[in-house]
KOLLUM-578851 format. One line per field, with one value per residue (C-alpha): residue in one letter; x, y, z; chain. Coordinates in Angstrom, 3 decimals. Example, Ala and Ser with C-alpha at 12.3 -4.5 7.8 and 13.67 -1.06 7.14 Angstrom:
// residues 2
res: A, S .
c1: 12.300, 13.670 .
c2: -4.500, -1.060 .
c3: 7.800, 7.140 .
chain: A, A .
This chain:
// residues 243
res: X, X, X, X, X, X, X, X, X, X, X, X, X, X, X, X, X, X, X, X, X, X, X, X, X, X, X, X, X, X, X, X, X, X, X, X, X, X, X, X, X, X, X, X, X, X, X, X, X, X, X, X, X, X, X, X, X, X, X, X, X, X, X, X, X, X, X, X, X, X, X, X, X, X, X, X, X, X, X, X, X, X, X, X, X, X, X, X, X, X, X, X, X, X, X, X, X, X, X, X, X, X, X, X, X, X, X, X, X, X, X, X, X, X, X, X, X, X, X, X, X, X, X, X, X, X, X, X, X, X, X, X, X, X, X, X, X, X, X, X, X, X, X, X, X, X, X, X, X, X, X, X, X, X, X, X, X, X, X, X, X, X, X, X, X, X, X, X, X, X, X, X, X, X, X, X, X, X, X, X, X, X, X, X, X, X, X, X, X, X, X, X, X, X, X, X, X, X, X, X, X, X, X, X, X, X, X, X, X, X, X, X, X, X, X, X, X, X, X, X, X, X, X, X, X, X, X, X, X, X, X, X, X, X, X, X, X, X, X, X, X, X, X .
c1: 0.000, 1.081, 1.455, 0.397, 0.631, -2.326, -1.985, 1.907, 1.530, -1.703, -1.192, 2.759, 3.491, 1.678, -0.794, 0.029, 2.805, 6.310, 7.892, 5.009, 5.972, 9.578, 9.010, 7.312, 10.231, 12.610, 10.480, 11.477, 8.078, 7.566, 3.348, 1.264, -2.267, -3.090, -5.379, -5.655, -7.911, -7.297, -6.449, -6.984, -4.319, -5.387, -2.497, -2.910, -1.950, -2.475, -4.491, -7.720, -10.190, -11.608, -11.146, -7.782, -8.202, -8.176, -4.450, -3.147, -5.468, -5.959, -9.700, -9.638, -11.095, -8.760, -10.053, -9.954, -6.681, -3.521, -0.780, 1.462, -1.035, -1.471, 2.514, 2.539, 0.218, 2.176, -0.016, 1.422, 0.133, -2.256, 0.141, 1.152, 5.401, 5.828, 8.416, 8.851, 6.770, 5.144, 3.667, 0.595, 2.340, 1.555, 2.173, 4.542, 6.661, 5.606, 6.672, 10.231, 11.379, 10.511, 12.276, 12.001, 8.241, 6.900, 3.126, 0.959, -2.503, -3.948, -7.261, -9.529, -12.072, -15.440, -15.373, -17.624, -18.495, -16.601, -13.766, -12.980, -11.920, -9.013, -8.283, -8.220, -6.166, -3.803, -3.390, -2.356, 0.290, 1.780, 1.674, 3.471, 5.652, 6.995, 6.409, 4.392, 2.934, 1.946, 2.907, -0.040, -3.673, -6.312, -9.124, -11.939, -15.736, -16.833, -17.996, -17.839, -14.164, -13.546, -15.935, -14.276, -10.887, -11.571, -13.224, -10.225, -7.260, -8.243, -4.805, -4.355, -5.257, -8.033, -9.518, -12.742, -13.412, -15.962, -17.646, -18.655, -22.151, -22.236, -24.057, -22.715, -19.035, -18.180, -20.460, -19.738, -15.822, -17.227, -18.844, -15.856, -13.307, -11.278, -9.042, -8.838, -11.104, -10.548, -12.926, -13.606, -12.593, -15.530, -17.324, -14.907, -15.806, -14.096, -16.617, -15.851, -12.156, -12.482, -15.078, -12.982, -9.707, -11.702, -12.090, -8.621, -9.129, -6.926, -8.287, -6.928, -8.447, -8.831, -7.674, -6.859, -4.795, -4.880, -3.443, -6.884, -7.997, -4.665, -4.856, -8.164, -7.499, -4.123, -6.320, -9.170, -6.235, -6.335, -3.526, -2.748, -3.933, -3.927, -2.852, -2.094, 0.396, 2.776, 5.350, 3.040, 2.667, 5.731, 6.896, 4.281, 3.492, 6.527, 4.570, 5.003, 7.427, 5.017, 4.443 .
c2: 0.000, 2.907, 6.574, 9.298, 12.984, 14.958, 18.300, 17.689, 16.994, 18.668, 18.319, 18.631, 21.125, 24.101, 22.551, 22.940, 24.900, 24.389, 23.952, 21.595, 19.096, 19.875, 18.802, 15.484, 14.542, 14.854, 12.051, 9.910, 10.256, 10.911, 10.470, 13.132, 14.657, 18.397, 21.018, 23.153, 26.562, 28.301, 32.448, 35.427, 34.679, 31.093, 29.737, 26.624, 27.214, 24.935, 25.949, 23.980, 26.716, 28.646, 31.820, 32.660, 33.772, 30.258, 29.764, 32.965, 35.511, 37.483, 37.911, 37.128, 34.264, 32.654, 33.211, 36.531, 36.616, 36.748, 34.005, 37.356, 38.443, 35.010, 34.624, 37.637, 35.815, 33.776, 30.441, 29.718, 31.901, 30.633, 27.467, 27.888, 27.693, 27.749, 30.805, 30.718, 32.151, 30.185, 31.831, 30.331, 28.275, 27.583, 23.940, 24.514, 25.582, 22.651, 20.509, 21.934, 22.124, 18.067, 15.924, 12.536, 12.710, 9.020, 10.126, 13.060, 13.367, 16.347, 16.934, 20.071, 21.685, 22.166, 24.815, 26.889, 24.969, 28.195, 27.589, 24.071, 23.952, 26.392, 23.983, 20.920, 22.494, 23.964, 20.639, 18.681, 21.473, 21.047, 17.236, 17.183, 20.091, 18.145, 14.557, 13.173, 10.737, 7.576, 9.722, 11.878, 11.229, 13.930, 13.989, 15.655, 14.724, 17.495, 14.828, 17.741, 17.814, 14.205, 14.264, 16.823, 15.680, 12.475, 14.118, 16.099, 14.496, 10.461, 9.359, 11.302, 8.972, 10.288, 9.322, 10.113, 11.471, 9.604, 11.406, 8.793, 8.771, 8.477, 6.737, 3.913, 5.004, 2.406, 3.029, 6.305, 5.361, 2.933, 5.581, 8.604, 5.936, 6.225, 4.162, 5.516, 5.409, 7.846, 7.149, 8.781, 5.953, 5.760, 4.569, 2.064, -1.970, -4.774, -4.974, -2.246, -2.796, -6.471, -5.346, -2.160, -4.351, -6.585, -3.469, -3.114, -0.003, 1.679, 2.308, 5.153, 6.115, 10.000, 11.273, 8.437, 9.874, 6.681, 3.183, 1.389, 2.666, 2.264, -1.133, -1.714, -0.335, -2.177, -5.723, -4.519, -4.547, -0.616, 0.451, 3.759, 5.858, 9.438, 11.223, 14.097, 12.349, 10.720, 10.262, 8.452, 6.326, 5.723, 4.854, 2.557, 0.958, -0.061, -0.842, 2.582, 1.216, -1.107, -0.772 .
c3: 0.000, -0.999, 1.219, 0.020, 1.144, 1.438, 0.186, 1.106, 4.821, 6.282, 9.790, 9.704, 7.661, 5.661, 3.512, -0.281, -0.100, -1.439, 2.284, 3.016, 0.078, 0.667, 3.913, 2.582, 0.416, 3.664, 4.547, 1.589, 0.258, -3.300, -3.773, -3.156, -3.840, -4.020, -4.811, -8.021, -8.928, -11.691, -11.321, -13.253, -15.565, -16.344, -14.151, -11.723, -8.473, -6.114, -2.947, -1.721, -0.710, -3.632, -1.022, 0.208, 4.146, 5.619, 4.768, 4.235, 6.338, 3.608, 1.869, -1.828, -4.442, -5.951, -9.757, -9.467, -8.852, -10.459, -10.079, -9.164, -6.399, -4.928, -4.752, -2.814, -0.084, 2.752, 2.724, 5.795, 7.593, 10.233, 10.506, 13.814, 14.859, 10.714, 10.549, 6.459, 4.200, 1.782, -1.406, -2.968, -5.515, -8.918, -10.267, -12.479, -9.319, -7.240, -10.183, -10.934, -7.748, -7.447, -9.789, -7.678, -7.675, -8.519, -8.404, -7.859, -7.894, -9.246, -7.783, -9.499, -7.843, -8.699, -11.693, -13.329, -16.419, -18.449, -17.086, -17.235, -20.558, -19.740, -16.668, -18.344, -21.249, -18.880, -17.164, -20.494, -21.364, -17.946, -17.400, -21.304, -20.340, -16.957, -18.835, -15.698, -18.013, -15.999, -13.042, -13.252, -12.079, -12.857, -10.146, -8.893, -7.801, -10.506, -12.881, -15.543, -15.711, -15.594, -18.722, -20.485, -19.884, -21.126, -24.135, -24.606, -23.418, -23.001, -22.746, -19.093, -16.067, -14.366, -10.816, -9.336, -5.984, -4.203, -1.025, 1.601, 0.492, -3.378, -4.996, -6.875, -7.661, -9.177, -11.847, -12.522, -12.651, -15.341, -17.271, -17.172, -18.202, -15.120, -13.707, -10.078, -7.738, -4.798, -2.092, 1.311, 4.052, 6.060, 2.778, 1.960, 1.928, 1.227, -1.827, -3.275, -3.558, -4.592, -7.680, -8.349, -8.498, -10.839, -13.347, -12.934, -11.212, -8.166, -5.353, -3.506, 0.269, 1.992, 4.245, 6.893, 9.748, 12.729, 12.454, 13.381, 9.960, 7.881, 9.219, 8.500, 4.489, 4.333, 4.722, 2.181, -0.329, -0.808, -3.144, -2.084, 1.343, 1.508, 5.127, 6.741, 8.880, 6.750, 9.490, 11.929, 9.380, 8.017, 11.253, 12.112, 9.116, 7.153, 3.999, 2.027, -0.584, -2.131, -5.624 .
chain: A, A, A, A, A, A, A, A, A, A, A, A, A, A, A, A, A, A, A, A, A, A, A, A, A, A, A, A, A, A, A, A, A, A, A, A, A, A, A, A, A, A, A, A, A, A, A, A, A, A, A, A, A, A, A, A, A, A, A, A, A, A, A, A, A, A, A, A, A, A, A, A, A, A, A, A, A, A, A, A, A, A, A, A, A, A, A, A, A, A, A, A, A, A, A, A, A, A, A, A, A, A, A, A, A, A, A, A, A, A, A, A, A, A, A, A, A, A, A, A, A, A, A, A, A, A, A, A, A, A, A, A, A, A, A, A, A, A, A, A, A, A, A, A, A, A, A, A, A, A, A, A, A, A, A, A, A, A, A, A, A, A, A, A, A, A, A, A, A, A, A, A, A, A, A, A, A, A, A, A, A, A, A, A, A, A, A, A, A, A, A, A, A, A, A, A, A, A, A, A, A, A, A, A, A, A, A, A, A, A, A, A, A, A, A, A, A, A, A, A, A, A, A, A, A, A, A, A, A, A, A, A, A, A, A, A, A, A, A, A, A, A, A .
């Protein structure tokens, strides 16, 4: 089973921010999953919140925004004991500055339906530019994008996001064409995995942060877990390497 970090290391370090996946790799992990928005400029940066204040204090939306105003925000600001600043980074920056990445999951928001041909064009000119190829996984719960970026671009993985109470994922994996399922935890059964494995899907779990329920997803065969405490389970588990 793979570990993942969510949005770098949530709890551990500022979420989504260069430090906070720097701080990942010191951990010798190279899988993560993060957030993107597109600004102003038709950048992706990668922030969770479509509003800025939660992370950086400062009141904004993210789309109407510039890439240059956003990296003049410290999205580490309400991280408490974090004393470096941490512009709201674009993914092109994320990507550069991490050569030894092995996977990434690159989950969108929910878009206006304008703007998510921009978004899923922007995405295939970076994942060519960086040549993430098999690296890459496209997500989001918006089943618009998934749609349109297997319209668009059908040869880029996708993976849909699966809140604890939809209804029949596995269905609508069927239907988009993708081959991840990414499935809230507490939704999870043994079923599920078994019949997803079956359509030779992966099965990737959020956001799992105790060993009871790492345990618990390790023995329904889940392939990859997504936490924000990477170290408590690195040091507990000892099953990250797994391919």
């Amino acid at each position: 089973m793979q570990i993942i970090g969510h949005r770098g290391a949530r709890r551990e370090a500022p979420e989504n921010t260069l430090g906070g996946f720097a701080y990942l790799r010191s951990l010798g992990i190279h899988r993560v999953e993060l957030d993107l928005h597109l600004t102003r400029d038709q950048q992706l940066v990668v922030i969770h919140d479509y509003t800025t204040q939660r992370t950086t204090g400062k009141v904004g939306t993210v789309n109407q925004l510039s890439s240059g105003d956003l990296n003049r925000y410290n999205a580490a600001a309400q991280f408490k004991g974090w004393q470096q600043i941490e512009p709201v980074a674009t993914l092109q920056e994320v990507l550069a500055a991490w050569p030894e990445l092995q996977s990434i999951q690159l989950e969108v928001k929910t878009a206006s339906v304008n703007a998510i041909p921009a978004i899923t064009d922007r995405l295939a000119f970076v994942i060519h530019e960086f040549q993430l190829g098999g690296r890459a996984t496209v997500t989001s719960h918006d089943v618009r994008v998934l749609a349109h970026m297997h319209e668009r671009y059908p040869h880029i993985r996708r993976g849909y996001v699966a809140e604890r109470f939809a209804r029949d994922p596995l269905a609508t994996c069927h239907h988009l064409r993708c081959e991840y399922l990414v499935m809230d935890y507490k939704g999870l059964r043994p079923a599920i995995v078994a019949h997803a494995h079956e359509m030779g899907m992966h099965v990737s779990t959020w956001t799992v942060n105790d060993l009871n329920n790492a345990h618990r997803m390790y023995e329904m065969g889940v392939d990859s877990l997504i936490t924000d405490v990477p170290s408590l389970m690195l040091e507990n588990l000892h099953i990250h390497r797994k391919d």
